[in-house]
N, C-alpha and C positions, 0 to 999 in steps of 0.2 A: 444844576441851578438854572442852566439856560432853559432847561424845558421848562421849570417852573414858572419863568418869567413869559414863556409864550403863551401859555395857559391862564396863567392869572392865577392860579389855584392856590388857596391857602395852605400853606404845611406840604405842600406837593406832591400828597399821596394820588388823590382825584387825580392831577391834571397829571401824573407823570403816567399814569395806568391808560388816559386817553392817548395821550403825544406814542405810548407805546403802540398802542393798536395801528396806531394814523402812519406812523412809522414803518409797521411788520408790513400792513398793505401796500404801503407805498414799496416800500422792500421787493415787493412779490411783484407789483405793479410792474417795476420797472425791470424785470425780468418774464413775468406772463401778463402780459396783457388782460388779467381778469376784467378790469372798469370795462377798458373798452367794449370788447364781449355784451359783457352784461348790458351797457349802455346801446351797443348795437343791434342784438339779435333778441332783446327781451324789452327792455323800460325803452328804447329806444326803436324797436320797429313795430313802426303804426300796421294793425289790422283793420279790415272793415264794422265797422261798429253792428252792422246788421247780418252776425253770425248765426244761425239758427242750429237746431240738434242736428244736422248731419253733417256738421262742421266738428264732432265730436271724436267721430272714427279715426282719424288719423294719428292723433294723439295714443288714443288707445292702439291702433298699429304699432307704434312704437313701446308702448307699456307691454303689449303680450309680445314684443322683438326679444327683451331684456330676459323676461320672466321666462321666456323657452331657452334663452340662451343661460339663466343661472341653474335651470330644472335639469339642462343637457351636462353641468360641467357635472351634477351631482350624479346623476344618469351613468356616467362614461367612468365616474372610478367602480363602478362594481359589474358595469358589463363587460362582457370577453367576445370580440368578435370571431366565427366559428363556425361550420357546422355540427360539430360535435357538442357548440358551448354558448352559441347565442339565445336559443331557447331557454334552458337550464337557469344561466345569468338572469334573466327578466323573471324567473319566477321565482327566483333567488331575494333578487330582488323584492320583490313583491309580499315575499313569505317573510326572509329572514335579517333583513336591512332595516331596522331602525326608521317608521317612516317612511318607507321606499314602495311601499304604496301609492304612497299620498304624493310623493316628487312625480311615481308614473302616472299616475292620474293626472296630474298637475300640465307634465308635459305633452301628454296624449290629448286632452281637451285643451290646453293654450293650443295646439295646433288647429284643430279645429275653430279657434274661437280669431283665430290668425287668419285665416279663410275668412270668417263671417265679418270681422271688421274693413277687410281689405277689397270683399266685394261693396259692402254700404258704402266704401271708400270710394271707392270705382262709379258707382250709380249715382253718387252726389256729384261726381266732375261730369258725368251724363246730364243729368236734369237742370247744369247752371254753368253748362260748356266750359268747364276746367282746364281743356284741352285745348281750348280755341287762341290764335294769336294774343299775347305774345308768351306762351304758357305749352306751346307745342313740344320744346324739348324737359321741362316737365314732368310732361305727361309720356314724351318716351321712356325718359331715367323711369318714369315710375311702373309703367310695364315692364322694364328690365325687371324692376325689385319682384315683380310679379312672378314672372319666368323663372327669376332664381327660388322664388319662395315654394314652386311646384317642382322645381331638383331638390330643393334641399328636401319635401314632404313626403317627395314619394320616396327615396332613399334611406330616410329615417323609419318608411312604412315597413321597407324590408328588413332592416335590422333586427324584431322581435324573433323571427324565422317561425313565426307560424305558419300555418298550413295557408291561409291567404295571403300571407307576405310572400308566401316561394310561387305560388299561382299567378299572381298580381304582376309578381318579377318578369315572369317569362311572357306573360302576356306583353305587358309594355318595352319590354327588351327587343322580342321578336318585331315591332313594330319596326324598329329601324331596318329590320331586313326588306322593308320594299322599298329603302330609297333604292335606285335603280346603281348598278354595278359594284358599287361598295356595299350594300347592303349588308350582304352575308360576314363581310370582315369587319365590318364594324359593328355587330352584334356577337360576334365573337371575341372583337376590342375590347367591349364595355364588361362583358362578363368576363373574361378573363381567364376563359376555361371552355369547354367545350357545351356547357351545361350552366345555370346557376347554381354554383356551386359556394365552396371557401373561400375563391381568387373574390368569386362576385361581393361577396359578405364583406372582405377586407379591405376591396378598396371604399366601395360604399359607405363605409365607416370611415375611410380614413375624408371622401367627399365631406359627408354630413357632418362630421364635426370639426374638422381643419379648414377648407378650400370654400366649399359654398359657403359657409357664415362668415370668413372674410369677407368675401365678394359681396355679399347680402350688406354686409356695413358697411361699407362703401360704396354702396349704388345709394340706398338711403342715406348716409351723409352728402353723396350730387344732389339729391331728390330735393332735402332741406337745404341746400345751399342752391339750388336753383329756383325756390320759393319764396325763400329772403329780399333772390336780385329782382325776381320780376315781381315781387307781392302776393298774397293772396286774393283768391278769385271771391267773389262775393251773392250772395241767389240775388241780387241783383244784376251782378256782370256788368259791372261802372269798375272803371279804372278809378280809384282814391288815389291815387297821386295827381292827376292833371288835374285835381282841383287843389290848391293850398293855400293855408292860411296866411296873417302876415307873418308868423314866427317859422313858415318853411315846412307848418305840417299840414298832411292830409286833412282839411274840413271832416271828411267824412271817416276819420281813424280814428282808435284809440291803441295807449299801447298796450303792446300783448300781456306784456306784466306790469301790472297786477291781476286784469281786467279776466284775460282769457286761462291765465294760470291757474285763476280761483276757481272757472267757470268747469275745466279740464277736470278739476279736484271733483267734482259733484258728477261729471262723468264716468269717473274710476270707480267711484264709490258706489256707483249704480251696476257699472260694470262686473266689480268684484262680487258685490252680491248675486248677481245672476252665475257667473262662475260658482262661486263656491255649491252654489245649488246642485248644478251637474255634476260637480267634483266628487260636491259626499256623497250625495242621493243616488243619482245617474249618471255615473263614469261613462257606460258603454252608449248612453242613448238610442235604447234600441237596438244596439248593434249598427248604427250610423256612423259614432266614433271610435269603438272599436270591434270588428265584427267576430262571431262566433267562433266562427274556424279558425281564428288566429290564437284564440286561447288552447289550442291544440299543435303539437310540432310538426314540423314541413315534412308534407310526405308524398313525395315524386310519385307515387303509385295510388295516391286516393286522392279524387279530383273534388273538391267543394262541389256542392248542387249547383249553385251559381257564382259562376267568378264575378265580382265586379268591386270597382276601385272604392276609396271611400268616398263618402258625398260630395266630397269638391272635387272631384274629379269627373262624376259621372255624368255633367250636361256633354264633354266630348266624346266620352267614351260613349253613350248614346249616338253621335254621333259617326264614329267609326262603327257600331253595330248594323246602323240604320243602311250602310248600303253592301250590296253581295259581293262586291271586289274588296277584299282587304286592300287592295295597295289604292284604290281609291279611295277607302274610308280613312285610311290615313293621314293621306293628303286632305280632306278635305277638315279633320279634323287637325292636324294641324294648321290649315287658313282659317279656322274657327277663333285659332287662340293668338295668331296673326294680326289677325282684321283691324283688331285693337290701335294696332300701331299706327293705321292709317287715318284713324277720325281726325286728326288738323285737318287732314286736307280734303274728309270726304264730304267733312262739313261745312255749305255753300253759304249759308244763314249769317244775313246781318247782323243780326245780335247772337247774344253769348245764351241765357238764361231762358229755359224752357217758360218762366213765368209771360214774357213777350212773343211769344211764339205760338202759330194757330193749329189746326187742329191735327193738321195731317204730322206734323214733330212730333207732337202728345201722344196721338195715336200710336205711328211707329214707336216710341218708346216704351208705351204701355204694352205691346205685343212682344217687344223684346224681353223686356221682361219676367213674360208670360211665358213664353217659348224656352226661355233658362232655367227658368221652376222648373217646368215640364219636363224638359229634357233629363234635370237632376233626376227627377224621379222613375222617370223610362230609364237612366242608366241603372237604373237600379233592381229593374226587374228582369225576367228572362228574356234570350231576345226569340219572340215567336211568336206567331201569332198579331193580333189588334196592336201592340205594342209597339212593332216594328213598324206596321203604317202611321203609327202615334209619331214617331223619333223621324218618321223622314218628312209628316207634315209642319213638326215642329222646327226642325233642322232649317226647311225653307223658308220657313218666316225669320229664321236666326239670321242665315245667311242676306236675307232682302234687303233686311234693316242697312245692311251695309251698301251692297249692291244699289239700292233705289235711294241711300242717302243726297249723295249730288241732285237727286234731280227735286223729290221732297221736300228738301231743305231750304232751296233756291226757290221754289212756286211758294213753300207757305207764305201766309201773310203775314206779318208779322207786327204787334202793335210799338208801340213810341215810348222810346226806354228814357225814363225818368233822369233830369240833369246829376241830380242828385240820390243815393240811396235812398230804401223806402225801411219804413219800420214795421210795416201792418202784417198781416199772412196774406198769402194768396191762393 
């Protein structure tokens, strides 16, 4: 009767069926925290009003995170890690699994497509200093996420045990044998045999589907809790909080939900249509996402025509080809994937946002750019010939970009960044 009387409700079905709901929440409230949450990290944290399409990708990083990780659980009940059985299982798969086409499909292009958002990701914190004070650790959590997403890719690449999976292995394995005096024992660490063999299969399996994807969720969970505390960067590059209203919000915010949640929905949906294209249509992409000789079983005694990694890999492995010392091309490709880490502080530049910024930034950016294309597709071809002076004149524009940033950054001119956010294009 008491609830009827808090309600006012006639006959008290209405108001007892409301006071229930208000009650079960509050219930739950006062054990998880859901309002708060909600009230903090959604209806209650202000973005920049002036988000444009390359504000989009991150979102979708997190959509193809989920969708590799639910494609992987279905994945791993019908595969047998092996040499006798990892081949076999995938085309087991493939053949006799109920749909287990379409999961491998699913999961072999979300990787792919895991790369393509994460670099658009990466070139938007480029083009509007994502990376710049007070966004520096940020931008390291978010290179970790990076690092781990090329363990966990290449690892999952061996697992098929095709003919370019065991090729690919030994190639990238061998690589740690030029760090200088452990080299040797720790390429024999990693594989766990004297060879790529079954030791190698089984841990890599136990990596790719246990340990890197914890780790992966958890660098991405700092990533967005380190986005929350400092806010979102904006192609302006105006801090929204040192401006507020009189009710304590950002002038120049809205909040993320409804606004940017709706705006996310129209992204996915662009997204998934373009996937599903590649799915049915063009699974292999040319042999881009997955190549020829892998649809063939691992065989230590027939070399592929050309070894080379899949497309997200090949701007370094271009560059490890590009020079005649393996233990140098290694090193140098690993400062390739390095270099990253250091833009806080290689970048001298008053402002945040390429849009303020003169020619000589624009320029080096555009060459960067250009040089990473390149290089993708030099890793991709043999290394001989024109090809190989292609990968070491591109490799040195790669490398410049970084190299000549302090001093670049610091002489351009830079124009006069608006008190407030802009709406127009630039």
């Amino acid at each position: 009767m008491a609830v009827n009387s808090a309600s006012g409700a006639p006959g008290g079905l209405p108001g007892e069926d409301r006071s229930a709901k208000k009650g079960l929440w509050a219930w739950i409230n006062k054990r998880l925290p859901l309002s708060d949450f909600i009230s903090e990290q959604l209806t209650g944290y202000y973005a920049p009003k002036n988000f444009n399409i390359w504000y989009f990708f991150g979102s979708l990083a997190l959509l193809v995170l989920v969708l590799q990780l639910v494609t992987g659980i279905f994945l791993t009940m019908f595969y047998k890690p092996g040499e006798a059985t990892s081949f076999d299982s995938v085309e087991y798969i493939m053949r006799e699994v109920d749909y287990g086409w379409l999961i491998r499909y699913l999961h072999s292009t979300g990787a792919s497509a895991f790369f393509i958002v994460v670099y658009l990701h990466m070139f938007r914190a480029f083009l509007y200093g994502s990376y710049k004070a007070p966004r520096e650790l940020l931008w390291l959590v978010g290179m970790f996420v990076y690092l781990a997403l090329m363990a966990e890719a290449f690892m999952g690449y061996v697992l098929p045990w095709g003919n370019m999976s065991f090729w690919g292995a030994q190639v990238i394995v061998n690589l740690f044998g030029t760090i200088p005096a452990i080299g040797p024992g720790l390429v024999e660490w990693i594989r766990g045999d004297y060879g790529i063999a079954d030791a190698t299969l089984n841990r890599f399996f136990a990596l790719h589907v246990v340990a890197l994807p914890l780790g992966l969720l958890l660098l991405v969970l700092l990533h967005l809790v380190a986005l929350r505390h400092t806010g979102s960067n904006n192609p302006d590059g105006i801090e929204i909080k040192e401006k507020l209203g009189a009710d304590g919000k950002p002038l120049d915010g809205i909040p993320f939900h409804p606004y940017y949640t709706v705006k996310d929905v129209v992204g996915v949906g662009v997204f998934f249509v373009l996937f599903a294209i590649v799915v049915f249509f063009v699974p292999t992409f040319g042999g881009l996402f997955l190549e020829g000789p892998n649809f063939e079983p691992a065989n230590p005694l027939s070399t592929p025509e050309h070894i080379a990694p899949v497309w997200y890999f090949t701007p370094y492995y271009a560059i490890l080809r590009a020079v005649p010392d393996q233990r140098l091309g290694a090193l140098l490709m690993g400062l390739a994937v390095m270099a990253f880490l250091f833009m806080p502080w290689l970048d001298r530049s008053p402002v945040k946002s390429m849009r303020y910024r003169g020619w000589m930034s624009r320029t080096a950016l555009t060459l960067f750019a250009v040089s990473f294309i390149a290089l993708g597709y030099l890793g991709l071809q043999p290394a001989e010939g024109l090809y190989v002076y292609l990968a070491r004149f591109f490799a040195a524009i790669y490398f410049l970009f970084f190299l000549l940033m302090p001093i670049y950054s610091k002489l351009d001119r830079v124009k006069p960044v608006p008190d407030r956010v802009t709406y127009h294009a630039h």
